[in-house]
C-alpha positions as CSV (number, residue, x, y, z in Angstrom):
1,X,116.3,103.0,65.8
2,X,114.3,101.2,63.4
3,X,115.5,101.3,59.0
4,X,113.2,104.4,57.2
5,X,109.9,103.4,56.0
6,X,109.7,100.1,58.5
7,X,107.6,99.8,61.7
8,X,108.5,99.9,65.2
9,X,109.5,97.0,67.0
10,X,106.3,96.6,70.0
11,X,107.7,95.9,72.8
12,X,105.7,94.9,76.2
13,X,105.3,96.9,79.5
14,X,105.1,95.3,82.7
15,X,101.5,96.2,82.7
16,X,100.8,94.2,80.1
17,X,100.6,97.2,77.0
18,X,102.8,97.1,74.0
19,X,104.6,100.7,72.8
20,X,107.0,101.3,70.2
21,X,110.5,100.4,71.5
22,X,112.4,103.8,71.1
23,X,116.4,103.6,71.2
24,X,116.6,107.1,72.5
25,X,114.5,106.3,75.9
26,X,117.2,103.2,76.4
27,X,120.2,105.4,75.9
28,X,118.8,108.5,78.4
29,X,118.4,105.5,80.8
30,X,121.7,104.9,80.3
31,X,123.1,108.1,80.3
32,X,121.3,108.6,83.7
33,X,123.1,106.2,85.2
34,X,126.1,107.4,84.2
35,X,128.1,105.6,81.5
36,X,130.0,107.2,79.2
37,X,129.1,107.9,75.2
38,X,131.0,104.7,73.8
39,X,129.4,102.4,76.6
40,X,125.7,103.2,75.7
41,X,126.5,102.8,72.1
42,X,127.8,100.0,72.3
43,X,124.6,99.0,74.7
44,X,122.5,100.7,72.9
45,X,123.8,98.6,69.3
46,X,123.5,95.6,71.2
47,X,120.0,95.6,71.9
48,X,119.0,97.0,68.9
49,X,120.7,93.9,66.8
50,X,119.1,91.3,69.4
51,X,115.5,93.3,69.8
52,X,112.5,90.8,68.7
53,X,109.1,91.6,68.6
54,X,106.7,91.4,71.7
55,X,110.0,91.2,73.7
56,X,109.2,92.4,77.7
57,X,111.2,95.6,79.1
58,X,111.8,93.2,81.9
59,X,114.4,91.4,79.7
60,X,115.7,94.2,77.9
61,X,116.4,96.0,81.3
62,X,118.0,92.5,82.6
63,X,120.0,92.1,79.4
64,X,121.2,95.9,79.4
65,X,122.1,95.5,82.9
66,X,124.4,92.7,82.1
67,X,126.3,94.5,79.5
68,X,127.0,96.7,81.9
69,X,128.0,95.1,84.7
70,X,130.6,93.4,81.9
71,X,131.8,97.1,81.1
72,X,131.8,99.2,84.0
73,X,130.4,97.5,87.6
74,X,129.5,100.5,89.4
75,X,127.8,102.0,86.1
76,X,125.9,99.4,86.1
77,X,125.2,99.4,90.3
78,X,123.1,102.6,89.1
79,X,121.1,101.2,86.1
80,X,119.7,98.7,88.1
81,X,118.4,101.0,90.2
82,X,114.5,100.1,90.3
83,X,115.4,96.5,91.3
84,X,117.3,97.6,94.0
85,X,114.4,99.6,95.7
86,X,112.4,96.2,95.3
87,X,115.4,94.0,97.3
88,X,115.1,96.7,100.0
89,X,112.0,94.4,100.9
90,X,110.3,92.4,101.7
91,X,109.3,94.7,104.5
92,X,108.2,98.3,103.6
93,X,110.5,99.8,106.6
94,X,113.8,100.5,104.9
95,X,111.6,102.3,102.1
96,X,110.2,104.7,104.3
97,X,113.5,105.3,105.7
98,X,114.8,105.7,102.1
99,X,112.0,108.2,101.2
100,X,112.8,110.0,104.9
101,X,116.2,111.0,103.6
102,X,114.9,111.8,99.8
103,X,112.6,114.5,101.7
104,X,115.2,115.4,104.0
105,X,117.5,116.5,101.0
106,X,114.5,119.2,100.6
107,X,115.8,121.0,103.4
108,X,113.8,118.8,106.4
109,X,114.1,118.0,109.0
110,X,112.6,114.3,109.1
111,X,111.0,111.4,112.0
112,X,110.3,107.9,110.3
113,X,107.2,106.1,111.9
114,X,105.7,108.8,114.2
115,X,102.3,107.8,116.3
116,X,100.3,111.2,115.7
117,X,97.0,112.1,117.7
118,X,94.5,113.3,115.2
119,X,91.5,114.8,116.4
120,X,89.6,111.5,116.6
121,X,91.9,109.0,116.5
122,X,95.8,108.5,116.4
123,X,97.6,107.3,113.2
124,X,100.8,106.2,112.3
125,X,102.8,108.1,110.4
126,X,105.7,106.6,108.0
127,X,107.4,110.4,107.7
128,X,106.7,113.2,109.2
129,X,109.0,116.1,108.1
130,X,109.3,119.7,109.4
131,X,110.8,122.6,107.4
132,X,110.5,126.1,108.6
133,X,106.6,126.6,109.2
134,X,105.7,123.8,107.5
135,X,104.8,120.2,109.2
136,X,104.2,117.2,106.3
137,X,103.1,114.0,106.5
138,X,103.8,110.9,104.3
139,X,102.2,107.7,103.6
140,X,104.8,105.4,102.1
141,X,103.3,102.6,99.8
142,X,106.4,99.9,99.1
143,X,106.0,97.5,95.6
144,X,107.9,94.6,95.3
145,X,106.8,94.1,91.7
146,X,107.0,97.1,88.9
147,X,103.6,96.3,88.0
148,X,102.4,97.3,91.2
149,X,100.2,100.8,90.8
150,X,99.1,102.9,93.5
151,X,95.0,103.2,93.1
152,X,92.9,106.3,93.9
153,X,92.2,104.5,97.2
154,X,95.4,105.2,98.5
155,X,95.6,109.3,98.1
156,X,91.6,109.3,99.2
157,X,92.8,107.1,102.4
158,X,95.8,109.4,103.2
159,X,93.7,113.0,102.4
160,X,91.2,111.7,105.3
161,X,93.9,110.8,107.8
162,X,96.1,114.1,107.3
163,X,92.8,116.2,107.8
164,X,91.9,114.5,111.3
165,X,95.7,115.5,112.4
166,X,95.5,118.9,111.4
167,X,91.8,119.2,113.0
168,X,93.7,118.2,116.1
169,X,96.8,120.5,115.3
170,X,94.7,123.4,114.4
171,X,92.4,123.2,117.3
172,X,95.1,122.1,120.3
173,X,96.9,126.1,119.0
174,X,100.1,124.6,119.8
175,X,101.4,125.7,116.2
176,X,100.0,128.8,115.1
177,X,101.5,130.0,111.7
178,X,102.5,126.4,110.7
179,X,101.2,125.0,107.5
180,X,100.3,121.8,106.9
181,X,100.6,118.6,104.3
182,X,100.0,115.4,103.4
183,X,101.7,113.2,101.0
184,X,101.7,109.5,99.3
185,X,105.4,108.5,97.9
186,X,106.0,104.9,96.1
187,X,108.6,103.1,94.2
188,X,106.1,101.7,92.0
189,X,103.5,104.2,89.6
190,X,99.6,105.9,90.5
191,X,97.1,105.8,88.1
192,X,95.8,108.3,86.7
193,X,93.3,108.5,89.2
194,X,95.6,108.6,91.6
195,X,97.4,111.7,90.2
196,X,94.1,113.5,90.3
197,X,92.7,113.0,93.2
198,X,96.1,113.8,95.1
199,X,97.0,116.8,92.9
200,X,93.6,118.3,93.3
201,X,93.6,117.2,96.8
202,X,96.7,118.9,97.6
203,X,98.5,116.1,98.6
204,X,102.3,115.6,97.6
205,X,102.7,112.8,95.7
206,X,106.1,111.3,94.7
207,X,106.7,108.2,92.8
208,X,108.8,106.1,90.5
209,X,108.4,108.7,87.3
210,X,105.9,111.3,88.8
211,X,106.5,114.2,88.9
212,X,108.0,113.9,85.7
213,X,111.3,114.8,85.3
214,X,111.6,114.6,89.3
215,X,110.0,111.8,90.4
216,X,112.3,109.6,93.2
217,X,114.6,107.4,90.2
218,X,115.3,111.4,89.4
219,X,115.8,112.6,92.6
220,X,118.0,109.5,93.6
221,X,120.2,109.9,91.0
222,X,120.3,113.6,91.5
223,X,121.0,113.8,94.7
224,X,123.4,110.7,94.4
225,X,121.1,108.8,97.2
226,X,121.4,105.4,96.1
227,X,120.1,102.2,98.4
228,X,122.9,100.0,99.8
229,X,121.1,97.6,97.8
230,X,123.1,98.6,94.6
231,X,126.2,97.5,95.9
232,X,128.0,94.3,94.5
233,X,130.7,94.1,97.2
234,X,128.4,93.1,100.2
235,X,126.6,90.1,100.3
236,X,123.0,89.9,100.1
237,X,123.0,88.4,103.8
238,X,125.4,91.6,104.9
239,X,122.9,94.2,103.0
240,X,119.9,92.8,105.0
241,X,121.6,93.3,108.2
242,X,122.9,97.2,107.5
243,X,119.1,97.7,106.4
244,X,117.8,96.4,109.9
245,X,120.0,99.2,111.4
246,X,118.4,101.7,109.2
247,X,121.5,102.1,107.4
248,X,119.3,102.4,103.8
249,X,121.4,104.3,101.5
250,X,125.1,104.2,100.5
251,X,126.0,107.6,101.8
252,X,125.5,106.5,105.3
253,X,128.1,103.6,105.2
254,X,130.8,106.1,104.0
255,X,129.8,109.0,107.0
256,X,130.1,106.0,109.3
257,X,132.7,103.3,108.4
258,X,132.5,101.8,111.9
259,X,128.6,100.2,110.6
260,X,131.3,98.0,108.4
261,X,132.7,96.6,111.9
262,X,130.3,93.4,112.8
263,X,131.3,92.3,109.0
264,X,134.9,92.2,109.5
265,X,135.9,92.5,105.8
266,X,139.3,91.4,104.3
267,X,141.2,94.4,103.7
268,X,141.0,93.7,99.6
269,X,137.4,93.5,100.2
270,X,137.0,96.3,102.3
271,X,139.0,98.9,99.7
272,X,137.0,96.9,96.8
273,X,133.9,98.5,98.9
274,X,135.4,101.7,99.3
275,X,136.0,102.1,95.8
276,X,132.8,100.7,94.3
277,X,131.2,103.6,97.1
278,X,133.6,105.8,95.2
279,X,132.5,105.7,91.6
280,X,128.8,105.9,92.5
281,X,129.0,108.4,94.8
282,X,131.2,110.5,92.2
């Protein structure tokens, strides 16, 4: 919050634009993630006093983080939330997986990479989701940098593919009174292009902030469906490994302790684990 009667502080996007820095923004991050009122003041007071002109939201993220993880670990396990999406890498499987169970907390039933005959040719599908009467498929598209964006090309792509598997659906009469869908879900952002195409297209589209107000950084922290990635009590080298067994989010390590086993944790390391799962699960 800047004095009365001076400007903004600019502040620079990772696209490259300059906005006005806004103090409120910073502390609904913050909030989101779920620190307390005294902890995002005092964040939030901190930023403000060291804030310079031009500065990147790269660093103000990085620097917000690390007050955090001073004040509260696990609070801070949750800020950091976009980055961890990006160390799911630097394949695009564990993604699709991640999006599989974010669509499966929609009441789905979900398959992660399907081979599906279309009427002329078969695709691969990264989800494929059933609920009810209703068959959807989904084209993940995995970042590893937030300036990333998802072009029209993408949406156009995935509207052409979904329409030669429901020619072959529709035609084979196997599933008469199911609907069908496509979709496009990223951790990064569409353009605008993007949105319009898919939207008038009828596609689904899901990503970082769209649809606002439930895009997948809402719907993760919603639905408390956080990567493994967030976790500060496994190594990086013990987080890769979990991944490459599809275990993507930290729900699944607490339904199935035994995925722990090949690790063989000290016992103050395992209940450190147990109680970092805890708080940001709770």
């Amino acid at each position: 919050m800047h004095e009365a009667g001076k400007p903004a502080i600019l502040i620079t996007k990772a696209s490259g634009e300059q906005e006005p820095f806004r103090i409120e923004k910073l502390k609904e991050s913050l909030r989101r993630s779920g620190a307390g009122r005294d902890i995002i003041e005092q964040v939030a007071g901190d930023i403000e006093a060291w804030l310079v002109e031009g500065v990147s939201t790269r660093k103000i993220y990085a620097r917000a983080f690390s007050l955090l993880r001073k004040k509260k670990k696990q609070v801070a396990s949750r800020y950091k939330l976009k980055q961890a999406i990006m160390e799911m890498g630097p394949t695009g499987y564990p993604f699709e997986r991640l999006v599989g169970k974010v669509i499966e907390r929609q009441g789905y039933a979900v398959e992660v990479g399907q081979i599906v005959q279309g009427r002329c040719v078969s695709h691969e599908v990264d989800v494929v989701a059933v609920r009810d009467h209703h068959r959807l498929f989904v084209e993940c598209k995995y970042g590893l940098s937030a300036e990333k964006t998802v072009n029209v090309q993408v949406p156009l792509y995935v509207r052409s593919r979904v329409n030669d598997i429901i020619d072959r659906l529709k035609e084979s009469g196997e599933h008469s009174g199911t609907t069908f869908g496509g979709g496009v879900a990223t951790n990064t952002r569409f353009t605008s292009d993007a949105i319009d195409y898919g939207t008038c297209s009828g596609l689904f589209m899901l990503s970082w902030d769209y649809p606002a107000g439930d895009g997948l950084k809402d719907i993760i922290d919603r639905e408390r469906l956080y990567p493994i990635t967030v976790l500060h009590s496994l190594t990086k080298q013990q987080k890769q490994d979990l991944l490459g067994r599809g275990i993507v989010v930290c729900r699944q390590i607490l339904e199935d302790r035994g995925v722990l086993s090949p690790f063989r944790l000290a016992k103050n390391r395992y209940q450190a684990l147990m109680r970092e799962l805890d708080d940001i699960l709770n």
